[in-house]
Structure formats: structure tokens, C-alpha cells
N, C-alpha and C positions, 0 to 999 in steps of 0.2 A: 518404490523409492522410499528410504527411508526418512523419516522427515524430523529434525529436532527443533520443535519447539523452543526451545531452551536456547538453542546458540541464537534460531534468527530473535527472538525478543531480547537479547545481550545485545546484538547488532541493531536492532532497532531503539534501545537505548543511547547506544552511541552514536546514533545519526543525530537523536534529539538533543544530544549535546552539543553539537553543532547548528540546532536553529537558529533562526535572526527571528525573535520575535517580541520585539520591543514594543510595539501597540498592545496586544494582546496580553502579552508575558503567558503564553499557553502555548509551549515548545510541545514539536510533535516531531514521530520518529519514526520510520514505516522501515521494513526490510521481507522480503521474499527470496523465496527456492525459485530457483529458474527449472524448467526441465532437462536441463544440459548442467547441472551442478552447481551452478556458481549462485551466490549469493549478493543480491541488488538492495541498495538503500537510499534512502533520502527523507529529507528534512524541510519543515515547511521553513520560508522563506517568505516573512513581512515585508510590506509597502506601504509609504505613506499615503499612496493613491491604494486604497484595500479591497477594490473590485480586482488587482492585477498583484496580489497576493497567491505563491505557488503552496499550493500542500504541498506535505512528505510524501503524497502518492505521486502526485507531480515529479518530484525529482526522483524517485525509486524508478519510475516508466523513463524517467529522462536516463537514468543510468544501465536499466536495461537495451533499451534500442541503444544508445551508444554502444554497449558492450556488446552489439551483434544479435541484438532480438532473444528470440524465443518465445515460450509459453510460460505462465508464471504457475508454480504449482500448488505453493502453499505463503500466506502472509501474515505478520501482523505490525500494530503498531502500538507504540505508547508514549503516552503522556510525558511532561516534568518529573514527575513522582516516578514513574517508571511502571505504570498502571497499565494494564490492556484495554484502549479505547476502539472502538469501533468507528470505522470512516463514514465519510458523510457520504448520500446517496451519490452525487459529481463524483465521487471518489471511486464510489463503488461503480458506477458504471466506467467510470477508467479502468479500473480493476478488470472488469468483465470484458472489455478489448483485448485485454493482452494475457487473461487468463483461463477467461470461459464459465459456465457452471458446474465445473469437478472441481477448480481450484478451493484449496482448504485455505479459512481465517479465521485464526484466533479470534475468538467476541469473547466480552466480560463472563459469559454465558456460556464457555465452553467452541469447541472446535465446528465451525460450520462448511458446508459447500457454498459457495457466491451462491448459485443458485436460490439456498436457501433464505441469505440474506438482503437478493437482490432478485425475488419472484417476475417470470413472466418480460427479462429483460431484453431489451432492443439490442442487438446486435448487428455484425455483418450481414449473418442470413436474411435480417429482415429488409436488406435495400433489395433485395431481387437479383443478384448478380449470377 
């Protein structure tokens, strides 16, 4: 599959433009490849109660299962500035549910596998099912 870089961080820009992030003021933008084509995004989403604040990964996974699941195959996100930020460990283990360790993300650092950026992770396999 081929995978453009380019359009998902365009997409992932435009989701940040849509944050509510008023506490903060540090809009975040998230967007991935599905395995099936389609392209999932979302945007974090402030609280004045800020333990029940959603990230952009939050509603990226809230818009893929709506849109019928899948496997995620490649993602990134970015900042206000329009910058490639790396998610937060919560994040990346959301990530690694619904994507696995082949999935690709953009880091400041270049193009990684979850794997990479989320070593030795807990997953399904590990309940015993």
C-alpha cells in the first residue's frame, strides 16, 4: 500500500483546526490510513474537568470504529504550527489496539513502526484469549 505522508499530515492539520482547546491553547490534529483506504481524523477536544479531556487520537479511533473498524496502517499528528508531534504513551497504546506493531508514524525523527515507538507493548494477545 501505498502510503502518502503528505495528504494524511494536510488532513491532520485540518482536524487541528477544529480543536477546542481553550485551557491549553495547544490544538492537536491526528489522521491515519485505514487498511481498507479510507482516511480517519480527529482532534483533541478540552474540558474544564481536564482528567476527561479527549486527544486527537481519541476521536481519530472514535471515527474509525464508527466508520466500520479496521486496522490502522499508517499515522500522524500535528500541532498549531502545523509541526509533527509525537503522541503520548495513552495514545500510543490506543494506537497499538487498533493498529498493531507494523503500523507506520510519523515522529519528529522520521517514519517509525509502533513497535518501535511503543517497545514490548500489551496487547490483546497478552489477556490469554
Amino acid at each position: 500500500m501505498d502510503i502518502d505522508f503528505d495528504a494524511l499530515r494536510r488532513e491532520a492539520r485540518a482536524a487541528c483546526a477544529q480543536a477546542y482547546a481553550p485551557y491549553s491553547g495547544y490544538p492537536v490534529g491526528a489522521a491515519a490510513l485505514v487498511s481498507d483506504g479510507r482516511v480517519v481524523s480527529g482532534c483533541n477536544v478540552e474540558n474544564a474537568g481536564y482528567g476527561v479531556t479527549l486527544c486527537a487520537e481519541c476521536g481519530l479511533v472514535s471515527d474509525l470504529v464508527r466508520g466500520g473498524g479496521g486496522r490502522l496502517v499508517a499515522f500522524t499528528c500535528c500541532n498549531g504550527k502545523g509541526e509533527v508531534i509525537m503522541p503520548c504513551g495513552r495514545c500510543r497504546q490506543l494506537l497499538w489496539e487498533h493498529g498493531g506493531a507494523p503500523m507506520l508514524i510519523e515522529t519528529p525523527q522520521g517514519i517509525l513502526t509502533l513497535d518501535e515507538v511503543l517497545p514490548q507493548a500489551f496487547g490483546p494477545e497478552a489477556l490469554g484469549r
